[in-house]
ChimeraX commands (.cxc) that place a marker at each C-alpha (Angstrom):
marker #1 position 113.20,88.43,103.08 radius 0.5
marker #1 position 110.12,86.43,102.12 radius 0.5
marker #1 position 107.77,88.42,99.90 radius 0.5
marker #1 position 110.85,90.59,98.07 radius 0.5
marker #1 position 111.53,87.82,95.38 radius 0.5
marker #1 position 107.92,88.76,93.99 radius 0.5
marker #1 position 108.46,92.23,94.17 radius 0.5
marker #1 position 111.80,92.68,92.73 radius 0.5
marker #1 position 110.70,90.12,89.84 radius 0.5
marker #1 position 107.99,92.58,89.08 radius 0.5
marker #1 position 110.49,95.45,89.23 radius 0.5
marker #1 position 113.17,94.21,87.28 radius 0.5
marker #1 position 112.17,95.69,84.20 radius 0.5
marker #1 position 113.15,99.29,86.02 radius 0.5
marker #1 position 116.18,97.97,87.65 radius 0.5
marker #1 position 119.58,99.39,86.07 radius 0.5
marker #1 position 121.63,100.24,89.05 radius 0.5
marker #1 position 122.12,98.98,92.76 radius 0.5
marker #1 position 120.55,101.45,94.42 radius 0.5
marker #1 position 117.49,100.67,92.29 radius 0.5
marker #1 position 118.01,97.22,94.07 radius 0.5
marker #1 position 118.63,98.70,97.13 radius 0.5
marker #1 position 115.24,100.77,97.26 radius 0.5
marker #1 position 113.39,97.93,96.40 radius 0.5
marker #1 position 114.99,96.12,99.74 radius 0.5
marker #1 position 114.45,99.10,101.37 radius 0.5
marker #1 position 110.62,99.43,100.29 radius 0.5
marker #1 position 109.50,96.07,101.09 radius 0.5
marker #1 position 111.08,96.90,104.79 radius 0.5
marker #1 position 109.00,99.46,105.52 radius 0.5
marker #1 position 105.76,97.41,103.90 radius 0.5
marker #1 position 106.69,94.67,106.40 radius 0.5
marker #1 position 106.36,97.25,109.28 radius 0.5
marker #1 position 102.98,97.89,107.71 radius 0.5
marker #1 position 103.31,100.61,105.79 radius 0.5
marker #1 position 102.06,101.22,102.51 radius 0.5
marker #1 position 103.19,103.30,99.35 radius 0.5
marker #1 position 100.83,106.31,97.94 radius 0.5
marker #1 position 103.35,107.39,95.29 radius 0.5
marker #1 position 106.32,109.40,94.36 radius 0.5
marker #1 position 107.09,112.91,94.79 radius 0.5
marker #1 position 106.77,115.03,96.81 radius 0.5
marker #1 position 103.13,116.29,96.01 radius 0.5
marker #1 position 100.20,113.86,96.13 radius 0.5
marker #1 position 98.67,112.50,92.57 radius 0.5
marker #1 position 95.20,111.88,91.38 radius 0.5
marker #1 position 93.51,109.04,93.05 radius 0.5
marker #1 position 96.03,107.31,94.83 radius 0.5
marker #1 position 95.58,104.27,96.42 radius 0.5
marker #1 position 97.97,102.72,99.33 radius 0.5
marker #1 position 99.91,99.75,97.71 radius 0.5
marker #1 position 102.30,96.77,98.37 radius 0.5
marker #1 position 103.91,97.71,94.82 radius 0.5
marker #1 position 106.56,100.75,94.03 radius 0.5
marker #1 position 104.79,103.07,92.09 radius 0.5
marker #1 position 105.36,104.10,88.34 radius 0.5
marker #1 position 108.38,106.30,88.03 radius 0.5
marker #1 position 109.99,105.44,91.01 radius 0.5
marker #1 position 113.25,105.00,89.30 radius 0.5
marker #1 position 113.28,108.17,87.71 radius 0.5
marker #1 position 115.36,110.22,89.47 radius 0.5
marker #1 position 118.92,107.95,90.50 radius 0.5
marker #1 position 120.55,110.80,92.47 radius 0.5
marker #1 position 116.97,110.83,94.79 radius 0.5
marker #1 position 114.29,108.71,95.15 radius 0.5
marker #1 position 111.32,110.30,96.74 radius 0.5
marker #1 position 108.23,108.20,97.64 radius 0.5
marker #1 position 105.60,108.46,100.17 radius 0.5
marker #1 position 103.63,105.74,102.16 radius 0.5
marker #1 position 101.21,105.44,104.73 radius 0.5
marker #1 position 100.43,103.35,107.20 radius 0.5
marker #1 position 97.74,100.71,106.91 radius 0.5
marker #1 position 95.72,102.36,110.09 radius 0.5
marker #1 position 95.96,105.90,108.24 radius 0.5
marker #1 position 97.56,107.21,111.21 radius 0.5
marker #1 position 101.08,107.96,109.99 radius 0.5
marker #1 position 102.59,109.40,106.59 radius 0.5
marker #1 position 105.79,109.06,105.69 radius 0.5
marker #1 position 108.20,111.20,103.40 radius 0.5
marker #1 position 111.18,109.05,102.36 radius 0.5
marker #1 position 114.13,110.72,100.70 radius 0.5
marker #1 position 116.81,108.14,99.28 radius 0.5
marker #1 position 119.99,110.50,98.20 radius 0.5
marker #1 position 123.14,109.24,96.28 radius 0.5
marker #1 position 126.32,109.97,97.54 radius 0.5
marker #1 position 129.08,108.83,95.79 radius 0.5
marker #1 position 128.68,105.02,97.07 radius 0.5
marker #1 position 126.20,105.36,99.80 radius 0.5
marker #1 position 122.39,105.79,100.15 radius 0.5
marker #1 position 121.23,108.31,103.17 radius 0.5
marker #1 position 117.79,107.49,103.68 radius 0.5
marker #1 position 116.20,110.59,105.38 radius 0.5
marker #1 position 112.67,110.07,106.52 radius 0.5
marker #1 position 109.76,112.02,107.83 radius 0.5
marker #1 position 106.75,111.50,109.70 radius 0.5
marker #1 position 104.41,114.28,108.12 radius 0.5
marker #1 position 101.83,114.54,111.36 radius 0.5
marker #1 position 104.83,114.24,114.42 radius 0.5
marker #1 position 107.39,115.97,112.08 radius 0.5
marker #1 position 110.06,113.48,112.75 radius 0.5
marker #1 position 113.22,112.81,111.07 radius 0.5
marker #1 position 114.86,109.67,110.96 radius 0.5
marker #1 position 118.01,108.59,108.40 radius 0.5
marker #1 position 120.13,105.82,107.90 radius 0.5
marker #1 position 122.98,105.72,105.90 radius 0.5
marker #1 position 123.59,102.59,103.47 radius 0.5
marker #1 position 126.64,101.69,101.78 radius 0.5
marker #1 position 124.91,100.15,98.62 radius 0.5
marker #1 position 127.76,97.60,98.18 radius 0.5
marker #1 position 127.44,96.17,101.83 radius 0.5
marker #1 position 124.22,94.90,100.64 radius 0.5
marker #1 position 123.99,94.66,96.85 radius 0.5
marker #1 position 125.74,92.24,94.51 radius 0.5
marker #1 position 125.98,94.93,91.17 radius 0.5
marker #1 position 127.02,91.89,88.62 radius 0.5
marker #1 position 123.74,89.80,89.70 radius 0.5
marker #1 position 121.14,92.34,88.93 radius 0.5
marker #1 position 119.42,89.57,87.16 radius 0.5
marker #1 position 119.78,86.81,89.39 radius 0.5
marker #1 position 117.72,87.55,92.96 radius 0.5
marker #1 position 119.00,84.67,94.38 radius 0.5
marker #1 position 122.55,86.11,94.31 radius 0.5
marker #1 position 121.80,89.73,94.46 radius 0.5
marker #1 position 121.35,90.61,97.99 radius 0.5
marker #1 position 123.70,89.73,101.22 radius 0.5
marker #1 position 123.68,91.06,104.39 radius 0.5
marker #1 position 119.93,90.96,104.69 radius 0.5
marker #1 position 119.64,90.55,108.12 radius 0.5
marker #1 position 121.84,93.06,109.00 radius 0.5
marker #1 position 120.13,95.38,106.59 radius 0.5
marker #1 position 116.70,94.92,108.28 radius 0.5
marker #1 position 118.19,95.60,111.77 radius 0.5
marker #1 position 119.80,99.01,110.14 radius 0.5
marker #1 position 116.08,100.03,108.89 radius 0.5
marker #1 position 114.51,98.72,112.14 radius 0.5
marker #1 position 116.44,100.53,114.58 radius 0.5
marker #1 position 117.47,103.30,112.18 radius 0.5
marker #1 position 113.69,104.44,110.63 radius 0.5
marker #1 position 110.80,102.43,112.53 radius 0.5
marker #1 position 111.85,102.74,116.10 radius 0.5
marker #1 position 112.41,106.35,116.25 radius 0.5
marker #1 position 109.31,106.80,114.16 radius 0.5
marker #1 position 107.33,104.17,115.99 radius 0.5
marker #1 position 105.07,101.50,114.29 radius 0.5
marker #1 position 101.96,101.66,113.26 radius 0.5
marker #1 position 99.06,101.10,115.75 radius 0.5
marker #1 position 97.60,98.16,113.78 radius 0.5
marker #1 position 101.05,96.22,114.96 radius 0.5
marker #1 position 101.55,97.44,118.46 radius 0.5
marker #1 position 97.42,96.70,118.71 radius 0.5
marker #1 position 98.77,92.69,118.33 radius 0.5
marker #1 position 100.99,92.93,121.43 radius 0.5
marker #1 position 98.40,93.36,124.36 radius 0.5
marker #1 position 96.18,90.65,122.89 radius 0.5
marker #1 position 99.51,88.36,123.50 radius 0.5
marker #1 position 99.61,89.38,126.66 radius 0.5
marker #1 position 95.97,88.26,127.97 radius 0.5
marker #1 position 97.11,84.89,127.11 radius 0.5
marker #1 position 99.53,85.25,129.93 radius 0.5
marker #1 position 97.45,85.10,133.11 radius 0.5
marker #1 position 100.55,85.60,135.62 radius 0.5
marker #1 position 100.81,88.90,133.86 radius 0.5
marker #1 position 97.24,89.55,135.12 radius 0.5
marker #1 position 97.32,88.06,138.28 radius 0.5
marker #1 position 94.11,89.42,140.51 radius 0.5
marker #1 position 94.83,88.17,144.08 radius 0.5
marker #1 position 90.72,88.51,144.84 radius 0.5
marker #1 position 89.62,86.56,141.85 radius 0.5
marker #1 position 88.59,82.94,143.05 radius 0.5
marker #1 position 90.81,81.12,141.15 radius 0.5
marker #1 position 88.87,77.60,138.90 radius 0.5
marker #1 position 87.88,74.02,140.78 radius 0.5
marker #1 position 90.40,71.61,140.55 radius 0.5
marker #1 position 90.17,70.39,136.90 radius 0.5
marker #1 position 89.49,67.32,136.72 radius 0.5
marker #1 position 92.36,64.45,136.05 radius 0.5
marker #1 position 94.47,67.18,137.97 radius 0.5
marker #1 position 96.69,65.87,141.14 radius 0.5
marker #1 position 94.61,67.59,144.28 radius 0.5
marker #1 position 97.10,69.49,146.73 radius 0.5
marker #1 position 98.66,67.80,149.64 radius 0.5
marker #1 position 96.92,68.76,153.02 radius 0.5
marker #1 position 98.81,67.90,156.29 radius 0.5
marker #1 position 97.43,64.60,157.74 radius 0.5
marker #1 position 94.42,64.81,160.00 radius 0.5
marker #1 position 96.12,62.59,162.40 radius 0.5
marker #1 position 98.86,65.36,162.91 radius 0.5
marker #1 position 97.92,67.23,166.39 radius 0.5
marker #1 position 98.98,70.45,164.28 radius 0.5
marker #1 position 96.37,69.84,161.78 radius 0.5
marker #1 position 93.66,71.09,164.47 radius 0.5
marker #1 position 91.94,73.71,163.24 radius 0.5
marker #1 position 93.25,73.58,159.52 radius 0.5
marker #1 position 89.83,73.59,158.28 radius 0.5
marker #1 position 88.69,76.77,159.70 radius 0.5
marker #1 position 91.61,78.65,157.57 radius 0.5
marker #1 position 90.74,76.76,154.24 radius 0.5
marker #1 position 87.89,79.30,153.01 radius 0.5
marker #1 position 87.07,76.44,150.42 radius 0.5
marker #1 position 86.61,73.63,152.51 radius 0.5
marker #1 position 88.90,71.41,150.82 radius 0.5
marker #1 position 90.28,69.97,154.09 radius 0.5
marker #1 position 88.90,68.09,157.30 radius 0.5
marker #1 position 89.02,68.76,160.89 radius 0.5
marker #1 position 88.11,72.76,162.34 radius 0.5
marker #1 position 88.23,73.86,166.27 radius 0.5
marker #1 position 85.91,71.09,167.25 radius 0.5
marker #1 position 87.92,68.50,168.26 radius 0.5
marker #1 position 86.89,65.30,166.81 radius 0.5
marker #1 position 87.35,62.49,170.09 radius 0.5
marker #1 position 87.31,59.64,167.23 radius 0.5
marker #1 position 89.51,61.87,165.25 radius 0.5
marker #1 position 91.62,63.22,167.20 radius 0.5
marker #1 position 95.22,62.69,165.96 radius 0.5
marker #1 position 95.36,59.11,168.70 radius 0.5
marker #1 position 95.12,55.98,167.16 radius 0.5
marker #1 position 92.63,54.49,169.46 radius 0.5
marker #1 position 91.25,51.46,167.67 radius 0.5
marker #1 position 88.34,49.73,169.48 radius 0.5
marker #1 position 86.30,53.01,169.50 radius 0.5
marker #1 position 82.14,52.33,169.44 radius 0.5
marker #1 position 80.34,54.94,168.18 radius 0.5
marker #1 position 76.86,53.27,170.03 radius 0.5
marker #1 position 78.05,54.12,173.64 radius 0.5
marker #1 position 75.97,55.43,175.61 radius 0.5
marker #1 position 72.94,54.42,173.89 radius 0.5
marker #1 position 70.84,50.52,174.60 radius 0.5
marker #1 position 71.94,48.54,171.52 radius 0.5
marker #1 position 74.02,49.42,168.72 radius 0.5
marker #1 position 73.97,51.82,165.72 radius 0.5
marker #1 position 72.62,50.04,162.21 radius 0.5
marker #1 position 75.89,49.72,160.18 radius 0.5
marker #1 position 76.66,53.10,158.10 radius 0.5
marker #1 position 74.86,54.90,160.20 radius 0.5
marker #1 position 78.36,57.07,160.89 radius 0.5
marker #1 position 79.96,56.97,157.50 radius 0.5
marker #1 position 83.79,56.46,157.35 radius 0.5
marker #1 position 85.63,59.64,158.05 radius 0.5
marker #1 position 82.76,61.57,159.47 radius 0.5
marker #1 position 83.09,63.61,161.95 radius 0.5
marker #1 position 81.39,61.90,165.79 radius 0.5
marker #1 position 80.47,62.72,168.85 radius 0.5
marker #1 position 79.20,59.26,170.61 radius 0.5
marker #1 position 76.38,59.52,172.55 radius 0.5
marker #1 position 78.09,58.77,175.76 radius 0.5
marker #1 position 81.31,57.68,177.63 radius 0.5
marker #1 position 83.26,55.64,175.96 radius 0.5
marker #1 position 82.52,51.27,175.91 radius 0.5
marker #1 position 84.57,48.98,177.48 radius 0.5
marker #1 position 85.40,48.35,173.70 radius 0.5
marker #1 position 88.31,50.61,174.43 radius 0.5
marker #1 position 91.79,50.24,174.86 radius 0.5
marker #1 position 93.39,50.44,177.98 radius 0.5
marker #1 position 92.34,51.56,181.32 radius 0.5
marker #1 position 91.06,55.38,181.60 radius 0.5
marker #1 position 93.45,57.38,182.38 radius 0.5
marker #1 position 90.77,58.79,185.22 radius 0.5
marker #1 position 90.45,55.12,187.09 radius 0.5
marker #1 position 93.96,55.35,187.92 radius 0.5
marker #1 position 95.11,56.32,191.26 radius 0.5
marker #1 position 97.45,59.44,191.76 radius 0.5
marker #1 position 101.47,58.27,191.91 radius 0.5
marker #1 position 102.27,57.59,195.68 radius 0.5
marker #1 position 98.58,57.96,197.11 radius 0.5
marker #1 position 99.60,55.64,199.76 radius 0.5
marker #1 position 102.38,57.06,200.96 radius 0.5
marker #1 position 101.85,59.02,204.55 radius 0.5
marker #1 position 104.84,61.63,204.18 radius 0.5
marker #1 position 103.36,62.93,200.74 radius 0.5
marker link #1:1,2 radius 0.2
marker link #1:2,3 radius 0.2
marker link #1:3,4 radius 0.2
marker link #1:4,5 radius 0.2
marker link #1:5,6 radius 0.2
marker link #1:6,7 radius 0.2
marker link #1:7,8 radius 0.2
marker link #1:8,9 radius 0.2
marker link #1:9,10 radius 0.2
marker link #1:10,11 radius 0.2
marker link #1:11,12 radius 0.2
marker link #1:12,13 radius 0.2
marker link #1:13,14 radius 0.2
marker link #1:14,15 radius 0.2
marker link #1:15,16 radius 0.2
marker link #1:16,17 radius 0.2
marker link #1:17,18 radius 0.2
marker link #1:18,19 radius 0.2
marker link #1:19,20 radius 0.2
marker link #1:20,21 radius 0.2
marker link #1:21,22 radius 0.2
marker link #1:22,23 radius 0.2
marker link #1:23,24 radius 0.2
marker link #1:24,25 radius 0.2
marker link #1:25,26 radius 0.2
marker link #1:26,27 radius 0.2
marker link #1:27,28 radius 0.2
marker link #1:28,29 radius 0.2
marker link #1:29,30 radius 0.2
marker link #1:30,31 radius 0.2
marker link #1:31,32 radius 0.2
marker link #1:32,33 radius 0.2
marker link #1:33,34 radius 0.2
marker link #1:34,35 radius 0.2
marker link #1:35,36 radius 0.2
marker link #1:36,37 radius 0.2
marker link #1:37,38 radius 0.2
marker link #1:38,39 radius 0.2
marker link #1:39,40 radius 0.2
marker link #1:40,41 radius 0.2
marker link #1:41,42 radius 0.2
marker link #1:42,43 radius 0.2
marker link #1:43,44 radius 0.2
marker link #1:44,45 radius 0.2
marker link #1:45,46 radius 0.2
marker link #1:46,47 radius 0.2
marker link #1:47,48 radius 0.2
marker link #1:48,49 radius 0.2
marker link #1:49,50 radius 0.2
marker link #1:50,51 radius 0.2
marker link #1:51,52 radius 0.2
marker link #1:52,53 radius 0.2
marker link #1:53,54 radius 0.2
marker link #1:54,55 radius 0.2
marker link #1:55,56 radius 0.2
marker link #1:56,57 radius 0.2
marker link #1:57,58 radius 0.2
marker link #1:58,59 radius 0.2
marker link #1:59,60 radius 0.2
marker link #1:60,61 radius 0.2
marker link #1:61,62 radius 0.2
marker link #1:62,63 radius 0.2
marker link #1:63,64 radius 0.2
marker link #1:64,65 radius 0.2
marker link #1:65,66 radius 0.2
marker link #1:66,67 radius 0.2
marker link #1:67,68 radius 0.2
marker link #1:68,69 radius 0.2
marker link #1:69,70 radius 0.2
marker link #1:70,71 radius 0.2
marker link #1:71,72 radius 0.2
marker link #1:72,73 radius 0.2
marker link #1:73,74 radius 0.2
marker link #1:74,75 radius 0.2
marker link #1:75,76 radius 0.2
marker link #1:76,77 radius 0.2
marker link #1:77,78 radius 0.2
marker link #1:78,79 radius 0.2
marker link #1:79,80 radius 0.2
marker link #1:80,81 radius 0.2
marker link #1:81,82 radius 0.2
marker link #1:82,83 radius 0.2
marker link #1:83,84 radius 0.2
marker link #1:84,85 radius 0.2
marker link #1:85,86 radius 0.2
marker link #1:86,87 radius 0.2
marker link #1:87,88 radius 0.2
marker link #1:88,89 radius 0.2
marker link #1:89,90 radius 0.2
marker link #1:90,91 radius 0.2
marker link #1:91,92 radius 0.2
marker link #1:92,93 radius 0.2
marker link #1:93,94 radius 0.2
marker link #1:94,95 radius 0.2
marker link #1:95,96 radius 0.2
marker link #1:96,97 radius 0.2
marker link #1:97,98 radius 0.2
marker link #1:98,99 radius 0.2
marker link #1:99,100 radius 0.2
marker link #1:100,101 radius 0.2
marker link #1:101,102 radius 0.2
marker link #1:102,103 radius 0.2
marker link #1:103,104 radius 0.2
marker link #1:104,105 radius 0.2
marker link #1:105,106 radius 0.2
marker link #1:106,107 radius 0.2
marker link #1:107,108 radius 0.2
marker link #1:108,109 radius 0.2
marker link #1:109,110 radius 0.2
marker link #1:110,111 radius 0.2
marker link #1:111,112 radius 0.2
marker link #1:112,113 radius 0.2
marker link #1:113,114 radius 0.2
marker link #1:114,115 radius 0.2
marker link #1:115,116 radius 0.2
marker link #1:116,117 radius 0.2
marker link #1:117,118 radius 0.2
marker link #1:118,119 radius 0.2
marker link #1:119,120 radius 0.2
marker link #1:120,121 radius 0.2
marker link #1:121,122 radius 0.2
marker link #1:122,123 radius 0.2
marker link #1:123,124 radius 0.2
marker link #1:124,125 radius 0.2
marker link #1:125,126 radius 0.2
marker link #1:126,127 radius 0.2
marker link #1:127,128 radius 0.2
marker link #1:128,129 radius 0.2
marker link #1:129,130 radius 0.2
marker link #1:130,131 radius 0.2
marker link #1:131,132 radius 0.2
marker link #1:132,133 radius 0.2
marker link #1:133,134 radius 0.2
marker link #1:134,135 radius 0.2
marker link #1:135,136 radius 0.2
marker link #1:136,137 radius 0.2
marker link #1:137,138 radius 0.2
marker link #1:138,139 radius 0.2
marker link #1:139,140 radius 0.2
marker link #1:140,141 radius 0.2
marker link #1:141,142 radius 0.2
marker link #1:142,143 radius 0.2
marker link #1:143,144 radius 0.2
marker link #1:144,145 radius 0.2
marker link #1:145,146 radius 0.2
marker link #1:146,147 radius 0.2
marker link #1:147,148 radius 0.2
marker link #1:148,149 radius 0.2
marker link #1:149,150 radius 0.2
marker link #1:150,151 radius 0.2
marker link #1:151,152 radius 0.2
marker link #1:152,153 radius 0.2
marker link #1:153,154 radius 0.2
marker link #1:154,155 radius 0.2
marker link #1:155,156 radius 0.2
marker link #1:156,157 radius 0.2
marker link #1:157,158 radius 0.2
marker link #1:158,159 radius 0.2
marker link #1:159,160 radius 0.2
marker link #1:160,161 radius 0.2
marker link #1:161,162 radius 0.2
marker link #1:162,163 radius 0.2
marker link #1:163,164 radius 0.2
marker link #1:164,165 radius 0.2
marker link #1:165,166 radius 0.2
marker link #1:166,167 radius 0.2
marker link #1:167,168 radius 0.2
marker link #1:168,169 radius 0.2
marker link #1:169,170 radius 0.2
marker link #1:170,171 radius 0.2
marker link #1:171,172 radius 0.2
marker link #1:172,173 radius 0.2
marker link #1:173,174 radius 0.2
marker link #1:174,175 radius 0.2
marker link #1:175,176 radius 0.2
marker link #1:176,177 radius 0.2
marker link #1:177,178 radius 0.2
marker link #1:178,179 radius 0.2
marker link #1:179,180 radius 0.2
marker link #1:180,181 radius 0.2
marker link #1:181,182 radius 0.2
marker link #1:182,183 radius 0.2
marker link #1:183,184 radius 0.2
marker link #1:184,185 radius 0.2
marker link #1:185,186 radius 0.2
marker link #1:186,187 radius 0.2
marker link #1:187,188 radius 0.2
marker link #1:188,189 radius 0.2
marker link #1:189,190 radius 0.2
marker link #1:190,191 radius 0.2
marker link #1:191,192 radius 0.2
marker link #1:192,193 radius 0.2
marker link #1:193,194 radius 0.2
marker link #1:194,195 radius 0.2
marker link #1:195,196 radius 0.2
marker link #1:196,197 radius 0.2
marker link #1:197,198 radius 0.2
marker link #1:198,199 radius 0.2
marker link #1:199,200 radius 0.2
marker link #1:200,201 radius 0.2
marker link #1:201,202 radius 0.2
marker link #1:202,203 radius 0.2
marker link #1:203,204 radius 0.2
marker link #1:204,205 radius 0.2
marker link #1:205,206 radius 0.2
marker link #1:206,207 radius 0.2
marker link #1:207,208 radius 0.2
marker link #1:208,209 radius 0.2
marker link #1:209,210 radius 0.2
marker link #1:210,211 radius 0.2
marker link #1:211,212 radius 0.2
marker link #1:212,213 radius 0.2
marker link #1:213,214 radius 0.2
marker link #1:214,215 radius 0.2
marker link #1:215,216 radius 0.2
marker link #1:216,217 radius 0.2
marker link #1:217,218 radius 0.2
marker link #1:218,219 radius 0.2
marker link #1:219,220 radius 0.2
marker link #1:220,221 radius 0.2
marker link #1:221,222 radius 0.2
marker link #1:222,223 radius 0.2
marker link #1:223,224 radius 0.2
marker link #1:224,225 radius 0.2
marker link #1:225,226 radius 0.2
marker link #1:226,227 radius 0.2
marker link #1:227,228 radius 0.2
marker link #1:228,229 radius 0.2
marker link #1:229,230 radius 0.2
marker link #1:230,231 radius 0.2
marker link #1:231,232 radius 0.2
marker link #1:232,233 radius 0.2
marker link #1:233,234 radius 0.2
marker link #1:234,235 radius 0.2
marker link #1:235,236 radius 0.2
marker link #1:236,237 radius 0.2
marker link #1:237,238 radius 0.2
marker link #1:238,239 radius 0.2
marker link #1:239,240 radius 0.2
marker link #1:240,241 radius 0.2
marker link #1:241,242 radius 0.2
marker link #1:242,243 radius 0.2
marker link #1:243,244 radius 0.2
marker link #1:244,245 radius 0.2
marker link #1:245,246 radius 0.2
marker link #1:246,247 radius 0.2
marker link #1:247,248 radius 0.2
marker link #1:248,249 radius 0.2
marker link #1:249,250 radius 0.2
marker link #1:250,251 radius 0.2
marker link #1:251,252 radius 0.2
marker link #1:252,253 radius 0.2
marker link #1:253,254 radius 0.2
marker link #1:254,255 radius 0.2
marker link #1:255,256 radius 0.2
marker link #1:256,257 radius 0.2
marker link #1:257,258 radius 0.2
marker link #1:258,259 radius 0.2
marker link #1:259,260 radius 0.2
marker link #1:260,261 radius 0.2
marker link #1:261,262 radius 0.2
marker link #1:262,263 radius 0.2
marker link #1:263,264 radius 0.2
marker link #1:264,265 radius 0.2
marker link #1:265,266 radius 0.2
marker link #1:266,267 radius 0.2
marker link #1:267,268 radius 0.2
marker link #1:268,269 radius 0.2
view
């Protein structure tokens, strides 16, 4: 409970009992759930001023402890109402603006060590139990201030997939970043890829490519057709070709066009 050594140190002088202990655990639970203390009482005092610190006389009554805190946004005051009974402490809250109730009720021993009053380090146990008891107990049903809830949407923008816009473009590849895996060009199912990749990061559309066209045909010469032959890079690697004419002799096999049908000399067909 990081922050209560300080302020029980500076309380001790007003500490006498365990439920003065108590309070002060109790007090610098609700300041964690930013809330701050205007006084005690019931009634408001002259000039007061929100505070970390208990406020003089706030150990004056042991039977009931009254104080009153706001929170840090100004948008909730509270009306706390510790009452003594026997060995317990019933904590009875109100919000002043909702008119909410909220209690808890403490037994003092679960959580105080009476014979170490003057030692802090042995004085409380049970601490996390006793913040879940005022958490769940007092600042749930009351709800927390706005200045904390504020915190948890900013979280949440750091999140993108929890605000995911399927029209946004979505970023370039940064760079150093593995590129996705497009099927091959050289697959015949990769015809037409192109024309479905709205960002033209892949080769090959409905035109079909005749030097690219999923057949190895080495031997291929991009000058047929013409007298002479291309300059060298004048058809960069990759690009997409249409030769000027029908193919060279450079090619591979006969055509496919220069054979003659199966059994053309056969009478009976």
């Amino acid at each position: 409970m990081a922050g209560l050594e300080p302020l029980y140190a500076w309380a001790r002088a007003a500490v006498s009992r365990p439920q003065d202990a108590l309070i002060c655990g109790v007090h610098w639970e609700l300041v964690r759930h930013g809330y701050r203390c205007l006084g005690a009482g019931d009634q408001p005092g002259p000039d007061e001023k929100k505070s970390e610190l208990l406020p003089a006389g706030w150990e004056a009554n042991k039977e009931v402890y009254t104080l009153r805190y706001k929170s840090a946004d100004d948008a909730r005051e509270l009306l706390l109402k510790a009452i003594m009974v026997e060995d317990s402490m019933i904590l009875n809250v109100m919000d002043r603006s909702s008119q909410k109730v909220a209690d808890v009720t403490l037994a003092v021993a679960d959580y105080i060590n009476p014979e170490h009053l003057d030692d802090f380090h042995k004085l409380y146990k049970n601490t996390e139990e006793l913040r879940t008891r005022i958490a769940s107990g007092i600042i749930a049903p009351l709800g927390a201030p706005a200045e904390k809830a504020k915190k948890e949407p900013e979280a949440e923008k750091k999140d993108p997939e929890l605000h995911y816009d399927p029209l946004r473009v979505p970023p370039r590849q940064p760079a150093g970043t593995r590129a996705p895996s497009w099927p091959s060009p050289s697959s015949p199912f990769a015809v037409g890829g192109a024309d479905l990749d709205p960002f033209g990061g892949r080769s090959g559309g409905m035109i079909v490519d005749p030097l690219r066209s999923g057949i190895p045909q080495p031997g291929i010469d991009p000058s047929s057709g013409i007298p002479g032959r291309l300059p060298p890079g004048a058809v960069p690697p990759g690009a997409r070709f249409d030769p000027f004419g029908p193919l060279g002799a450079g090619r591979s096999g006969p055509d496919p066009d220069h054979l003659p049908p199966p059994g053309y000399d056969d009478m009976f067909m």
